[in-house]
C-alpha positions as semicolon CSV with decimal commas, in nm:
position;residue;x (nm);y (nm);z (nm)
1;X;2,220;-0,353;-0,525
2;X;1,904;-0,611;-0,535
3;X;1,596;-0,430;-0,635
4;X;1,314;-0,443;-0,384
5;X;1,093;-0,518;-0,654
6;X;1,173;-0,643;-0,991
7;X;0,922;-0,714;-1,334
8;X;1,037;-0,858;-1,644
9;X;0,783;-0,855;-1,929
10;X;0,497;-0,937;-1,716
11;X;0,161;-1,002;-1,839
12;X;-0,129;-1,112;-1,609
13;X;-0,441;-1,271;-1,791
14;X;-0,783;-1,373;-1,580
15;X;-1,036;-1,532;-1,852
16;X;-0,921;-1,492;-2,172
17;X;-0,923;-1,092;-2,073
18;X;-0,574;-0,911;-2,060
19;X;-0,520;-0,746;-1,677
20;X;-0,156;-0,626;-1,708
21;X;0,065;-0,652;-2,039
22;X;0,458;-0,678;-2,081
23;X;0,493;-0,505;-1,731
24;X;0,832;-0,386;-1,641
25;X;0,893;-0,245;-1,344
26;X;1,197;-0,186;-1,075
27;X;1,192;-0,034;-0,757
28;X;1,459;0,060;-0,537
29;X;1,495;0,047;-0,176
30;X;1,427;0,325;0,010
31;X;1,123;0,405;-0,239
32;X;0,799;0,569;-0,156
33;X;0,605;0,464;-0,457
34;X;0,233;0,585;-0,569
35;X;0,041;0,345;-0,799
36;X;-0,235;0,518;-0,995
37;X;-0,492;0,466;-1,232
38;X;-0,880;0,426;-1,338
39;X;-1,045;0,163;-1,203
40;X;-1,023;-0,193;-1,368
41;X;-0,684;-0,097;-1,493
42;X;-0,476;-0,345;-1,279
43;X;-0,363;-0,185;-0,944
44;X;-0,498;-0,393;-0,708
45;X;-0,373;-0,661;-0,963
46;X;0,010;-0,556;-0,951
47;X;0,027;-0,515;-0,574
48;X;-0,106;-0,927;-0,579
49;X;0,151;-1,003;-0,797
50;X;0,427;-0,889;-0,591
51;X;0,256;-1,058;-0,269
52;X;0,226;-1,396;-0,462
53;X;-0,155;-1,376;-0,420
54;X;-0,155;-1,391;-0,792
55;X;0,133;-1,574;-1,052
56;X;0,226;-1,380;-1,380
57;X;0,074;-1,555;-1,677
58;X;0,383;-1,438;-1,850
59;X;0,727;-1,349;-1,714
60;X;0,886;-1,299;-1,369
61;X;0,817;-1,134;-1,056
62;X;1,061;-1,137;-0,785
63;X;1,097;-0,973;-0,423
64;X;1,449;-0,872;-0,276
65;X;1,565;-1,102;-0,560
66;X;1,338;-1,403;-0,457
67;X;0,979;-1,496;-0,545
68;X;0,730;-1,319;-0,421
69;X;0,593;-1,628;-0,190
70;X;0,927;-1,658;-0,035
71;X;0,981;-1,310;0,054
72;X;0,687;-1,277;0,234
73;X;0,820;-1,231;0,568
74;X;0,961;-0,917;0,464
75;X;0,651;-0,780;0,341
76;X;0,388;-0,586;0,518
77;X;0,032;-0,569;0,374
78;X;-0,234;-0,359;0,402
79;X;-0,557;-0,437;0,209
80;X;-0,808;-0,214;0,081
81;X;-1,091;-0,344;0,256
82;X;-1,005;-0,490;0,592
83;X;-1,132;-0,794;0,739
84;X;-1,082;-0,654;1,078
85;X;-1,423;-0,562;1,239
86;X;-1,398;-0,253;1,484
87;X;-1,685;-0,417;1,668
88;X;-1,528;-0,745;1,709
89;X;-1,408;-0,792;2,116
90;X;-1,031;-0,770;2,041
91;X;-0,770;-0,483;2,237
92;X;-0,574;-0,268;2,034
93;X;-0,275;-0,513;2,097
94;X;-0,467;-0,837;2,007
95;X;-0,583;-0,678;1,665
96;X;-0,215;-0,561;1,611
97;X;-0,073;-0,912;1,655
98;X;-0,293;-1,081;1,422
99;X;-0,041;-0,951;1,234
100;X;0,170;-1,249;1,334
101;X;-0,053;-1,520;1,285
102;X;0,132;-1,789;1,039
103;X;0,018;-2,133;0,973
104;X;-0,073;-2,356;1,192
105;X;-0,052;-2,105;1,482
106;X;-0,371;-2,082;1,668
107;X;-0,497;-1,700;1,778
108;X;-0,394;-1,564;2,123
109;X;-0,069;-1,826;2,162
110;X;0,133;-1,488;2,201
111;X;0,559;-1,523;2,360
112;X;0,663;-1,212;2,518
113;X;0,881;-1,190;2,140
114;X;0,516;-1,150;1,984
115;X;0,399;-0,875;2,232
116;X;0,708;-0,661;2,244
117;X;0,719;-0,627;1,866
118;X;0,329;-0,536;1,917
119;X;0,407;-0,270;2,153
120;X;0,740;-0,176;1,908
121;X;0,478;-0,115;1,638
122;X;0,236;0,065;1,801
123;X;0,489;0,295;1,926
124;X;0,560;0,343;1,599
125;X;0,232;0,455;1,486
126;X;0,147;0,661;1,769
127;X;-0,052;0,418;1,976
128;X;0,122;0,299;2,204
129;X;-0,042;0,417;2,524
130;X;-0,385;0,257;2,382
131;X;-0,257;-0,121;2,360
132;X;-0,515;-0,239;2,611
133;X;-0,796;-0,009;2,458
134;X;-1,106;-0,214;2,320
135;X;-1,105;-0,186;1,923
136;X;-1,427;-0,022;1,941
137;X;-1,355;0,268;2,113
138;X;-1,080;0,397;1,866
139;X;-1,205;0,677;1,638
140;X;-1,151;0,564;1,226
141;X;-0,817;0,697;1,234
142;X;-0,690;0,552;1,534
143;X;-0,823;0,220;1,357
144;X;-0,638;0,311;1,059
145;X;-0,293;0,319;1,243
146;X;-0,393;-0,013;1,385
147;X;-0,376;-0,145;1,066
148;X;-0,065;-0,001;0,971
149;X;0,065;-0,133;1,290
150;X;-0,054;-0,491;1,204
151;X;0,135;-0,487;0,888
152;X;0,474;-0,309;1,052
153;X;0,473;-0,672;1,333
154;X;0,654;-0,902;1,062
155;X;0,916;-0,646;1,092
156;X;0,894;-0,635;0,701
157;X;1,132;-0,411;0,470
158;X;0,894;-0,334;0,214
159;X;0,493;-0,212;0,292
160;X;0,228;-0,228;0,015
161;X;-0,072;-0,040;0,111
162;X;-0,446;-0,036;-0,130
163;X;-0,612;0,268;-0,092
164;X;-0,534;0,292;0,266
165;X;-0,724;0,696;0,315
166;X;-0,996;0,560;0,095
167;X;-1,240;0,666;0,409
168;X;-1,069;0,930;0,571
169;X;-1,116;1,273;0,574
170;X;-0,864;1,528;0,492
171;X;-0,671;1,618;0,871
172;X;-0,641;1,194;0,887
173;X;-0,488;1,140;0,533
174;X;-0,233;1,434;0,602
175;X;-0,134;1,253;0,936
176;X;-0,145;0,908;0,746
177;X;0,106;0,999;0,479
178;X;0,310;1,224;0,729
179;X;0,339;0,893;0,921
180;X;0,458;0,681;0,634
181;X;0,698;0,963;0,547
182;X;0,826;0,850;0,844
183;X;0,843;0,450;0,801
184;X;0,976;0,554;0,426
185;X;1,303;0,647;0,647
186;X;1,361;0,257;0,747
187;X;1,104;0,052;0,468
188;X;1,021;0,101;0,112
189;X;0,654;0,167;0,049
190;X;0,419;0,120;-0,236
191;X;0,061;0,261;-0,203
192;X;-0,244;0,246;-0,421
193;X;-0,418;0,579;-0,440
194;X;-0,666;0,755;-0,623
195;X;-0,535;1,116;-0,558
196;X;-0,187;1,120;-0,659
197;X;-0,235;1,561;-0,620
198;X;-0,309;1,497;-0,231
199;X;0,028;1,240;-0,264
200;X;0,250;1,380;-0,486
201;X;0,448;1,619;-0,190
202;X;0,529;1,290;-0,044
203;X;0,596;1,031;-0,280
204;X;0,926;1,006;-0,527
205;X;0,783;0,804;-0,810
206;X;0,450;0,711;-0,956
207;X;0,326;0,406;-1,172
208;X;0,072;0,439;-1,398
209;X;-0,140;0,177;-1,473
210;X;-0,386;0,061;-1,710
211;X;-0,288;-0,233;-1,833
212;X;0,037;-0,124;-1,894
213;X;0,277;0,011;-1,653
214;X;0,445;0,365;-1,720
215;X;0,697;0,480;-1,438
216;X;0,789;0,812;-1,351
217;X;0,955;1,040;-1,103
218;X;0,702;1,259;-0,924
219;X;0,808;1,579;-1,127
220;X;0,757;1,415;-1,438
221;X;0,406;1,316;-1,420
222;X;0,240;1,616;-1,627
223;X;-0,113;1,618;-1,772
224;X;-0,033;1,485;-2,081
225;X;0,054;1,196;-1,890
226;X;-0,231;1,081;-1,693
227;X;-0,444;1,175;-2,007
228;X;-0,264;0,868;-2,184
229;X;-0,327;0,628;-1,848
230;X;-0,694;0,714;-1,833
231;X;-0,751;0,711;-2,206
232;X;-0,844;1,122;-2,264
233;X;-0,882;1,433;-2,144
234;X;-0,873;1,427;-1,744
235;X;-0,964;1,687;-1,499
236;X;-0,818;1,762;-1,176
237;X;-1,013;1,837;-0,906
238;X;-0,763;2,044;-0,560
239;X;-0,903;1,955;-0,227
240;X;-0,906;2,340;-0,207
241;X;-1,219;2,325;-0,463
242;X;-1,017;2,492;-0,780
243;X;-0,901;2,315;-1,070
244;X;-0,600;2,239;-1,271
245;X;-0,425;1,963;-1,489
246;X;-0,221;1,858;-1,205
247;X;-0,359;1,883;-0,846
248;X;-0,614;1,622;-0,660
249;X;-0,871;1,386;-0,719
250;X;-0,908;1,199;-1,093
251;X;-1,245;1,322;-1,221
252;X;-1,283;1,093;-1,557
């Protein structure tokens, strides 16, 4: 079976400065990755790598077995920081099918393909009674799932997300992940977080990285662990406010 996403000695360079070194890395399908580590280690800089937004200095990257700018149609992308402004004068729908904008394809040329897969993914996140709603009127999470929905339109079989609950509050980030638990069933998923104890009941393996890549099953990643990714001793701080090596936030 093809991985969904394959590294082979991968090194990533940006100035004369090492990013990611000798990076190898395979993940299956069916996958609900977490990727994890300090800041400036190279997260955001792996998930570019397998969208093509960035080429390997050293070694290969490949997608379902193809490079990563060729499998993009069967990737679905959510950024950390969204260009999409809630106050812009877009529906619910219209911001969802942005989503399907390609080359050379103007915005608001929509076929009744475009706007049932819309609807399909909105459906899928919940929404799909608020299609006509203006943008503005959605509360952050409701936004949130919009976003989701605008990278589920391409259809794609594998969903990277960056820090995707970096804004939420608590109740929203357990109904985030409990909704990608439920994409995990049909899509692989690969998510940048910063609280792998708030992740860990619903992920099956984590990558750690700072500059290079360690790769673990969920049960494996002990203390001693993240104290190597983040360079020394690491607290952890419980969203129920007490402490222990393995639990919430990083607190350097």
């Amino acid at each position: 079976m093809v991985d969904v996403i394959e590294l082979t000695n991968v090194s990533f360079e940006r100035s004369g400065q090492g990013i990611l070194r000798d990076v190898n890395l395979h993940i299956g399908p069916g996958d609900f990755v977490a990727v994890v580590g300090p800041n400036g280690g190279g997260k955001t800089t792996l998930l570019k790598l397998m969208l093509g937004l960035l080429a390997p200095t050293t070694g290969r990257v490949s997608i379902f077995g193809l490079p990563p700018v060729q499998a993009r149609s069967m990737v679905g992308y959510m950024p950390q920081y969204s260009s999409l402004d809630p106050g812009f004068p877009l529906t619910v729908g219209e911001a969802v099918l942005m989503g399907r904008l390609a080359p050379g394809r103007g915005l608001g040329f929509w076929g009744r393909a475009d706007k049932d897969v819309a609807a399909k993914a909105l459906g899928h996140v919940g929404l799909a009674d608020l299609i006509r709603r203006p943008l503005a009127e959605l509360s952050g999470g409701q936004r949130q799932r919009v976003l989701v929905a605008r990278a589920l339109v391409g259809e794609p079989k594998l969903l990277l997300l960056d820090e995707p609950t970096s804004n939420a509050d608590v109740r929203s980030e357990h109904d985030f992940y409990d909704l990608l638990l439920e994409l995990n069933q049909a899509m692989t998923i690969v998510v940048v977080t910063h609280d792998l104890g708030f992740v860990s009941p619903y992920i099956q393996h984590v990558a750690c990285v700072n500059k290079d890549v360690l790769f673990h099953p969920t049960s494996e990643v002990t203390g001693e662990v993240i104290s190597r990714v983040y360079g020394g001793p690491v607290s952890m701080v419980r969203h129920d406010h007490h402490h222990e090596k393995m639990g919430g936030c990083f607190d350097e």
